[in-house]
N, C-alpha and C positions, 0 to 999 in steps of 0.2 A: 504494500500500500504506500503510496508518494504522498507526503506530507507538501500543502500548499502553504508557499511560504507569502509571510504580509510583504505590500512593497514597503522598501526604503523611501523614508522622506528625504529626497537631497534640496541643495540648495539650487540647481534648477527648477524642479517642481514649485518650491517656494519663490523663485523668480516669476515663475508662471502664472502661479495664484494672485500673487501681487496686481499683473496686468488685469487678471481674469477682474479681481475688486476694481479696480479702477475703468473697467469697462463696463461694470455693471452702477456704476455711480455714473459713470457720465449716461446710460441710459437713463438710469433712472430720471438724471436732472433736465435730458430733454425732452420724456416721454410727461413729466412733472411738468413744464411749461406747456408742451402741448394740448393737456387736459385740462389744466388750471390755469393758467398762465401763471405762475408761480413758481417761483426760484427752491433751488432744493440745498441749495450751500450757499453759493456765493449771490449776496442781494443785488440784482439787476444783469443777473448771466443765465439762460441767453436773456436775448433783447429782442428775437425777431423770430419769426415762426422759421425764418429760412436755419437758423442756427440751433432752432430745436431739433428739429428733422435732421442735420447732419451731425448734433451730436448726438441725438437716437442711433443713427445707421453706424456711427464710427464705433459707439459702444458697445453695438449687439454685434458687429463684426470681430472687434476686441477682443469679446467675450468668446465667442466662439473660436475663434484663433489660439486664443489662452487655452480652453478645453482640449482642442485637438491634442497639440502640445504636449500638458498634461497627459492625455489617454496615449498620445506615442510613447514619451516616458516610462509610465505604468505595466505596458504592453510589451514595450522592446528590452525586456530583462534579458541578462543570461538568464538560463533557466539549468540549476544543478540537477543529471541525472544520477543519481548514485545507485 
């Protein structure tokens, strides 16, 4: 029976993670303005419906960039047969 081993946290993955947050905040702040018109951090960003929608897109792209990332990391282990 082969024992499934947990991954390692390295400090790639943690580089990863980092963007993945920060892409999920700048969604959040121009999916926030979209809805609301309503700032989510910084008071008076965005300022224009155009700046919300591209920081929507750049975030959810972010986000998903960071995931893949992440999931090659996770995925492309050695993997010990003993």
């Amino acid at each position: 029976m082969q024992k499934i081993q947990r991954p390692q946290l390295t400090l790639k993955i943690l580089f990863y993670a980092a963007f993945d947050v920060a892409g999920m905040l700048a969604f959040a702040t121009g999916a926030l303005w979209l809805v609301r018109k309503q700032a989510l951090l910084v008071e008076g960003f965005p300022t224009s419906t155009a700046e919300a929608v591209i920081l929507t897109l750049a975030g959810l792209l972010l986000m998903l960039w960071a995931a893949a990332q992440i999931m090659r990391e996770l995925f492309i282990r050695p993997t010990n047969h003993v």
